[in-house]
N, C-alpha and C positions, 0 to 999 in steps of 0.2 A: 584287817590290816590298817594300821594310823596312818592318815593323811601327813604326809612332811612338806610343810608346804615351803620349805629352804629348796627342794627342789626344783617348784615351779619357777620361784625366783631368778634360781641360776638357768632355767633353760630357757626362762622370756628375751635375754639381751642374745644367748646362742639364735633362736629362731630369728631376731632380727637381723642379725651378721650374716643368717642363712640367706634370708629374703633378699638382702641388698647385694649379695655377689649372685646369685639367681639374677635379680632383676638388672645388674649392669650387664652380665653374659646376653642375655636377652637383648636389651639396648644393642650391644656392640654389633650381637648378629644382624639383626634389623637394620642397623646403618651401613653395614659391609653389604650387605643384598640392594639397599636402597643406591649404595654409592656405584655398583655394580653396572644395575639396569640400567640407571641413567646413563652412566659412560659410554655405553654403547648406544644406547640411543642418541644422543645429540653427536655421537660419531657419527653415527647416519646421516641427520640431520646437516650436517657441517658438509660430509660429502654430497649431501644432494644440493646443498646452496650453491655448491662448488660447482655443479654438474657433472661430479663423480659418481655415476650410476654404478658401476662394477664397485666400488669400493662402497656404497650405501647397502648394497645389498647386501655384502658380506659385515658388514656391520649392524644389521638388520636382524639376518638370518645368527649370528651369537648374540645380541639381546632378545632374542623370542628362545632360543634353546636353557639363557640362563631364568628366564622368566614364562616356560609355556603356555601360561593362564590367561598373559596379558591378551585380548582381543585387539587392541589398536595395534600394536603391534604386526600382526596377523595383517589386519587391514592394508598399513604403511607396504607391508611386504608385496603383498598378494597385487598391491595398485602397481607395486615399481616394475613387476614382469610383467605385466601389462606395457607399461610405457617401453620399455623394452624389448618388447614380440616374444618374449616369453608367455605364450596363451596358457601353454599348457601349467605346468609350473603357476602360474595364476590360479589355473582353474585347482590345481590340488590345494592349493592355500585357503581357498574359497568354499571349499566341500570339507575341508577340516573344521573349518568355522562352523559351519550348516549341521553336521555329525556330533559336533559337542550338545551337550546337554546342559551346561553349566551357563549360558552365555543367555543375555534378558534378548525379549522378543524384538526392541528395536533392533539391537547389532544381528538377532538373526533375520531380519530385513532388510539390513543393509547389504549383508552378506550374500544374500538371492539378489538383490541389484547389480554389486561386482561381480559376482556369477556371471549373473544377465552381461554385462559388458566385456565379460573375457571374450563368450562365446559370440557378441557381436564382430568386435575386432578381430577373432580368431573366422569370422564368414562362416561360422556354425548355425545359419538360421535358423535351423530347426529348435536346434535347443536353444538361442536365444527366448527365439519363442515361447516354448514351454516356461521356462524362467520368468520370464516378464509376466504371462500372465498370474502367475502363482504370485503377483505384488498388488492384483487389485484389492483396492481397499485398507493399501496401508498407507504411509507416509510417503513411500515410492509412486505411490501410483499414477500421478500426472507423467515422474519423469518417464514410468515405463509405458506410459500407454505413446509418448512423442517418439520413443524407441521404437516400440510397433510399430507406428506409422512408419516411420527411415526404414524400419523390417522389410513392412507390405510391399512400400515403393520401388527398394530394390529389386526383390524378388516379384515385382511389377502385378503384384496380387490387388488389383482394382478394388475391389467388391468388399474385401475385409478394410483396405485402407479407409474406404468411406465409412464403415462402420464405426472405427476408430474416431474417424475427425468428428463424426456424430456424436460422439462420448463426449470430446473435447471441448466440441462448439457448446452441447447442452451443461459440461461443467464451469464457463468461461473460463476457460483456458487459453482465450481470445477467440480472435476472428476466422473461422476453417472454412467458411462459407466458399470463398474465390477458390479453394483448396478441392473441396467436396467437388466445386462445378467441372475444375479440371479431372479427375477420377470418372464424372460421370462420362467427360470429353470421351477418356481414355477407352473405356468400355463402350462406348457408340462407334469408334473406331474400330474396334476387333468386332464386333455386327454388323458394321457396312462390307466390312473385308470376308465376312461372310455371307455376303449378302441380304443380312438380315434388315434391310433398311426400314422397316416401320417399326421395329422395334429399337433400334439404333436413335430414329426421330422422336422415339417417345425420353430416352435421355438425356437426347440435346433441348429437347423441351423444358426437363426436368433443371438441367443445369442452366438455363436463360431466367429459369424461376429464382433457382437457390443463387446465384449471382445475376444479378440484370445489370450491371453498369461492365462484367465481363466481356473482353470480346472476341474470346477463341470461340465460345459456345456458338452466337450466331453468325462465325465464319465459317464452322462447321456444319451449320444449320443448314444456310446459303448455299454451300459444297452440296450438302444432301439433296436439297430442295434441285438443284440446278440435274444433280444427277438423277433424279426423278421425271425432271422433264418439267418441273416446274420453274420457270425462269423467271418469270413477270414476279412469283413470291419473294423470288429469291434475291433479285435486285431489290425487292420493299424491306427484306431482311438485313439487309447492306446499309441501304440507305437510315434504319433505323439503329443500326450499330454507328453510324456519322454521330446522331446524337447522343446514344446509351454509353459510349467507350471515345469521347474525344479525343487521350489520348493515343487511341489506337489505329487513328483516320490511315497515317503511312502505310498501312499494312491493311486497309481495306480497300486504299486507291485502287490498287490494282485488278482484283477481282469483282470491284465494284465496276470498272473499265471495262471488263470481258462483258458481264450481264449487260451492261448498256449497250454491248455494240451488237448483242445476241437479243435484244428485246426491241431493237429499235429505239432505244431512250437517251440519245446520243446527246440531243441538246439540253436535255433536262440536268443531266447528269454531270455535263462541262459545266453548266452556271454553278451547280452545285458546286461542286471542285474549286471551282475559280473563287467562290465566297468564302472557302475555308482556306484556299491557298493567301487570301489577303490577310488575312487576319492570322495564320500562322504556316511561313511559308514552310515547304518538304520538302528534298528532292524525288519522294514516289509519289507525290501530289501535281507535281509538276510536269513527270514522267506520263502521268494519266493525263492529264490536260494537252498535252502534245499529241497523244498519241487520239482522244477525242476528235481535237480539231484539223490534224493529218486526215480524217475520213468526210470532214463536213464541209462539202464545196462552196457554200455560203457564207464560212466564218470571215470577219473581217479582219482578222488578224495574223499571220502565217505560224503557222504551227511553232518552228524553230525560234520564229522571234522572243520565245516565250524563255528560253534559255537564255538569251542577251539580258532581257527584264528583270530574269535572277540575279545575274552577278550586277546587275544595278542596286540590289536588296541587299546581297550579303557576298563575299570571294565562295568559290566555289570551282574548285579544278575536276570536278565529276561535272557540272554546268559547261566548263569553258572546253571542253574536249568533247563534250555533245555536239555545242553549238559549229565548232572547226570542224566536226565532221563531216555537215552539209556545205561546207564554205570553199569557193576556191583560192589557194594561196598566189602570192605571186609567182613561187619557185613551187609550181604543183607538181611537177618531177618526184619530189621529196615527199611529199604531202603523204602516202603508205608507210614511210620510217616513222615520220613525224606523229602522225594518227598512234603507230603501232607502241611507242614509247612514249605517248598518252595514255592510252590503254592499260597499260600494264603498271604508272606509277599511279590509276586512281581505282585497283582493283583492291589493293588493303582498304581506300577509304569508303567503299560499296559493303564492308564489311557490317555483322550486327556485334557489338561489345559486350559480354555480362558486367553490367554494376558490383555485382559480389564478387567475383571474382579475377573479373578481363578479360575470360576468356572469348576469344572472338571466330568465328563463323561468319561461314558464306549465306546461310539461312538461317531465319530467325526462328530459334525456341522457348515454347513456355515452359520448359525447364532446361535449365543448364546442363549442358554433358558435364563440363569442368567439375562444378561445386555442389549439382543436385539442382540449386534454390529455382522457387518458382517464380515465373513474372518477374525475372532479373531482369532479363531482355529489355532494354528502349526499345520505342517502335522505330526510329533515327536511328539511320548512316552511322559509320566509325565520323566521317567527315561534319556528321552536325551536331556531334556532341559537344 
C-alpha cells in the first residue's frame, strides 16, 4: 500500500484543533471544581470569623461532600463538633480520617490526636487513653503524654501520673519535679488513710528529695511524724520547712505552734516567729505569736498587744476586730452586735484566692478545685494580697 503523505498533512492541524478543545474542556473543569471548593470553604471560614458555628458547619460539611479527598477539610469539620459538644459526630469524622488509606502518616497522627481530644472532652477516659498512648513517638507526643497527665490527675490515678511527669521531666519538657513530689504527697495520703504509715513515710521522704524547697512534703512529713509519736522530729521538720519553703512560713505557723506547745518548745519557737514576723509580717504568723505568748507567763509583752503593733505596720480589719475582742468599749452593752458584724465582714478576707483562676476557699489547696493548677494557692489571706 503507498504511503500519501497529503494525508498526514491534513490530519496534523485536525489533531491540533483536537488537542486544544480537549485541553480548554479540561481547563474549564478544573477551574469550575477549583472555584467550587473554595466557595465553600472560605464560606466556612467567614461564618466562623463571624462566630457562625451552625452556619460553618453546614458550610463545611458541602465543601468536604464536593471534595471527599480533601483531609484539612475533615480536620476543620471534625474540630468544629468538638467546639460545639458534638463528641460524637467528631469522633466519626475522626475514625474516617484514621480508616482512609490514602492520607500521609503525619495527618494520620494528627487525626489520633483529635481522636484523643474528642474522647477527652466527651470524659471518655478510657479511650482517651488508649488514643494518646498510640502517639508515643510521634510529633504528638509531648502534647499527648501532658494529656495523660490531665488524664491520670482526673481520674486521680497517682502512680501512672508520676510515671508520666517522669517522661516529661527526663525529656525537658520543663520542670515536673514540684509536680512528681505532690503525686508522691497524694499516694502517702491514701497509706496513712490505710494505715500504712512507714510505707507512706518512705514517700514523703521521696518527695522532700525530688522537691526540697517544697513545702506540702514536710508538712506532711511533720503530720506523719507527730502522728507517730514523734514530736520533737516533727517540730525539727517544721522548723526546717522555715527555711526550705520561705514562702510557705503562713501555712506552717500554725502547726509549727501546736508542736511547740506539745514538746515544750514554746520560747524557742516565739523568737523564732517573731524574727520572721519582722521581716515579713502575716496575719497566721502573728496569730501563732499570740497564741505562743498567751501560755508563757514570763513574756514581757501582752499577747494582744501584738495585734495593735500590726495595724501600726499595715491596716488590717482581720487585726483590728481581734484586737476589740479582748477590749472593753465604752457602750459594752453593744459590744456582742458590734464583735458579731466584725466577724462576719472579715470572714471573705480569712479567705485563700487561686492566682489562676480566683477561685477562693476557706482552706488552703495545692491544687485548685476551680481550674485544676497546682501551687496556685498564696500562702496569704484574701486580705494581704
Amino acid at each position: 500500500m503507498e504511503f500519501n503523505l497529503s494525508w498526514v498533512l491534513l490530519g496534523l492541524p485536525l489533531a491540533f484543533v483536537l488537542g486544544w478543545v480537549a485541553s480548554r474542556l479540561d481547563l474549564r473543569q478544573i477551574r469550575l471544581e477549583n472555584r467550587q471548593a473554595p466557595k465553600a470553604y472560605f464560606k466556612g471560614l467567614n461564618f466562623l470569623l463571624n462566630e457562625q458555628q451552625d452556619q460553618a458547619i453546614d458550610a463545611f460539611i458541602e465543601a468536604v461532600q464536593s471534595d471527599p479527598d480533601t483531609s484539612e477539610l475533615h480536620f476543620a469539620l471534625g474540630n468544629l463538633f468538638r467546639r460545639r459538644g458534638e463528641y460524637e459526630r467528631a469522633v466519626r469524622v475522626h475514625q474516617h480520617l484514621l480508616s482512609r488509606g490514602d492520607i500521609s502518616q503525619a495527618d494520620r497522627h494528627r487525626a489520633q490526636h483529635a481522636l484523643a481530644l474528642d474522647y477527652l472532652k466527651a470524659g471518655l477516659l478510657d479511650r482517651a487513653e488508649d488514643a494518646l498512648l498510640k502517639l508515643e513517638g510521634t510529633f504528638f507526643e509531648a502534647q499527648a503524654r501532658l494529656a495523660l497527665l490531665a488524664n491520670y490527675e482526673r481520674s486521680r490515678d497517682w502512680a501512672l501520673a508520676a510515671q508520666v511527669a517522669e517522661k516529661l521531666d527526663r525529656a525537658e519538657q520543663g520542670s515536673f519535679s514540684p509536680r512528681l513530689a505532690h503525686y508522691l504527697c497524694e499516694q502517702a495520703a491514701t497509706l496513712v488513710a490505710q494505715d500504712q504509715l512507714d510505707a507512706a513515710k518512705q514517700l514523703l521522704q521521696q518527695a522532700i528529695d525530688k522537691a526540697p524547697e517544697a513545702a506540702r512534703a514536710r508538712l506532711d512529713m511533720a503530720h506523719l511524724q507527730a502522728k507517730m509519736g514523734h514530736i520533737e522530729l516533727a517540730w525539727q521538720t517544721l522548723v526546717d520547712a522555715l527555711t526550705s519553703s520561705p514562702s510557705a512560713i503562713p501555712l506552717i505557723a500554725r502547726p509549727l505552734t501546736d508542736l511547740a506547745l506539745r514538746s515544750g518548745r514554746v520560747k524557742e519557737t516565739c523568737a523564732q516567729l517573731q524574727a520572721l514576723y519582722a521581716s515579713s509580717p502575716s496575719l497566721d504568723v502573728l496569730d501563732a505569736i499570740v497564741s505562743l505568748l498567751s501560755v508563757d507567763d514570763n513574756a514581757t509583752v501582752s499577747a494582744r498587744d501584738w495585734y495593735a503593733h500590726h495595724l501600726e505596720k499595715e491596716p488590717s480589719l482581720v487585726a483590728a476586730t481581734k484586737w476589740i475582742a479582748g477590749e472593753k468599749l465604752e457602750h459594752e452593752q453593744f459590744h456582742p452586735q458590734v464583735q458579731r458584724a466584725l466577724d462576719h465582714a472579715t470572714k471573705p478576707l480569712l479567705r485563700y484566692r487561686c492566682a489562676a483562676c480566683g477561685f477562693e476557699a476557706v482552706h488552703h489547696f495545692w491544687q485548685c478545685p476551680g481550674c485544676q493548677a497546682w501551687d496556685s494557692y498564696p500562702a496569704r489571706r484574701v486580705e494581704e494580697l
